[in-house]
N, C-alpha and C positions, 0 to 999 in steps of 0.2 A: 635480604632486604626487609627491611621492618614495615608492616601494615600500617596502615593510617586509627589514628584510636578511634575513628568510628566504622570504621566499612564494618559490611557483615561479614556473614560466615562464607559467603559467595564471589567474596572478594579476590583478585588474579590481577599480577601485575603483569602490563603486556611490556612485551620484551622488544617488539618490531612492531608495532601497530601498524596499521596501512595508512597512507596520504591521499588524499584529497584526488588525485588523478587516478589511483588508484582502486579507488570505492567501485562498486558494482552499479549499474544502472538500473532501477528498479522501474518499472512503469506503472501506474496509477490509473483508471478510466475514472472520468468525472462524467457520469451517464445521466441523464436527465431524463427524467417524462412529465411534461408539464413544467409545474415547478417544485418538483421532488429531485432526490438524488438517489443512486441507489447506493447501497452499502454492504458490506461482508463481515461477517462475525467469524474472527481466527479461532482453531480448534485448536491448531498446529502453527507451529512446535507449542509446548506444554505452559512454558514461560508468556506466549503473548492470547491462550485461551482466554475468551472473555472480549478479548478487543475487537473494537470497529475499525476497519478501514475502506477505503476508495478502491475497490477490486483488483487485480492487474500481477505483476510479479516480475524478477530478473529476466534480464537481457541474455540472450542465449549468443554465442559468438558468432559475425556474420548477419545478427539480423538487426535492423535497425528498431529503433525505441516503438514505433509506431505498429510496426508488423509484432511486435514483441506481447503489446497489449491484445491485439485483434488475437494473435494465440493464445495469450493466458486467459479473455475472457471466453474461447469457442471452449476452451481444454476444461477451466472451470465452471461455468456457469450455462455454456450452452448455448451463446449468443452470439451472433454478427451483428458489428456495429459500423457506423460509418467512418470515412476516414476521420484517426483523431489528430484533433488539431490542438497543437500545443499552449498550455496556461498557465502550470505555476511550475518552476525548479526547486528542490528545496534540497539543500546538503545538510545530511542527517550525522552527526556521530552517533556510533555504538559500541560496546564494550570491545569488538572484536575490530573497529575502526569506522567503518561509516558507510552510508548510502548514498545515492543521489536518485533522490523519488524526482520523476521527471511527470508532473500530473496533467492529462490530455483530455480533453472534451471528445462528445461524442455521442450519439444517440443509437439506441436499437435498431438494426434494420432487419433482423428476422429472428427468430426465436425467443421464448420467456423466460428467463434467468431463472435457474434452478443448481442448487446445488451438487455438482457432478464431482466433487473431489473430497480428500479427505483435509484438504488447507481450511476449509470452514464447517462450519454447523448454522448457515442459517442468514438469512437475505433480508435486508429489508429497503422498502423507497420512504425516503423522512423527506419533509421540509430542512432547508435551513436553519432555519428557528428548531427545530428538533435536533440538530448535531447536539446542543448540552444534554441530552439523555444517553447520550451513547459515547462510549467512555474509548477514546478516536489516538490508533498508535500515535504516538509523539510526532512522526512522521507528517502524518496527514493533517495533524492539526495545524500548520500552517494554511493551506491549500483550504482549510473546511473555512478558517478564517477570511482568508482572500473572498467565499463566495458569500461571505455575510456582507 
């Protein structure tokens, strides 16, 4: 199968891509204090270092979207938050087929967000108006949009 005359050197024709039903369910917390949000700087994997996102991570089988988040934020950051309530879907394609960031509101109800894993390097709570400084997975920038 011949390449296309511009892709790079990274380039991989997929051969079964996955469908739309078939994407992974990722969960997102849209955390608020005030009127900031908070945000996560990926370390990991090597390809999305550098980027911001809305905190959270895949659906484990068995638990629902919402237990999924209250996990991924106690496992990475170190916080219980309140139940999250559902805000924006967004179906994401990716080389390997796609996501579906499912993004939940929600507030802290115990502990200070701190970096407890090796998925990031580093936290921070921005305004809205501050989402254009921080350079926000393809993903979330729907969702960062929605709260502007």
């Amino acid at each position: 199968e011949r390449q296309p005359r511009n892709a790079g050197p990274n380039y991989q024709v997929l051969t079964k891509p996955m469908s739309p039903p078939d994407w992974p369910e990722v969960a997102a917390g849209v955390i608020t204090r005030g009127d900031q949000f908070l945000l996560a700087c990926r370390k990991r994997p090597e390809k999305l270092n550098g980027m911001w996102e809305f905190p959270g991570g895949k659906k484990e089988p068995g638990e629902t979207i919402a237990d999924c988040l209250q996990r991924e934020l106690w496992e990475e950051l170190g916080i219980r938050v309140s139940p999250p309530q559902p805000f924006k879907t967004v179906r994401h394609p990716t080389p390997s087929g796609g996501i579906v960031l499912v993004a939940m509101t929600c507030t802290i109800v115990s502990g200070e967000p701190r970096v407890l894993s090796q998925e990031h390097s580093q936290i921070a709570w921005v305004t809205a108006a501050e989402f254009k400084n921080y350079p926000l997975l393809p993903a979330d920038q729907p969702v960062a949009a929605a709260l502007l």
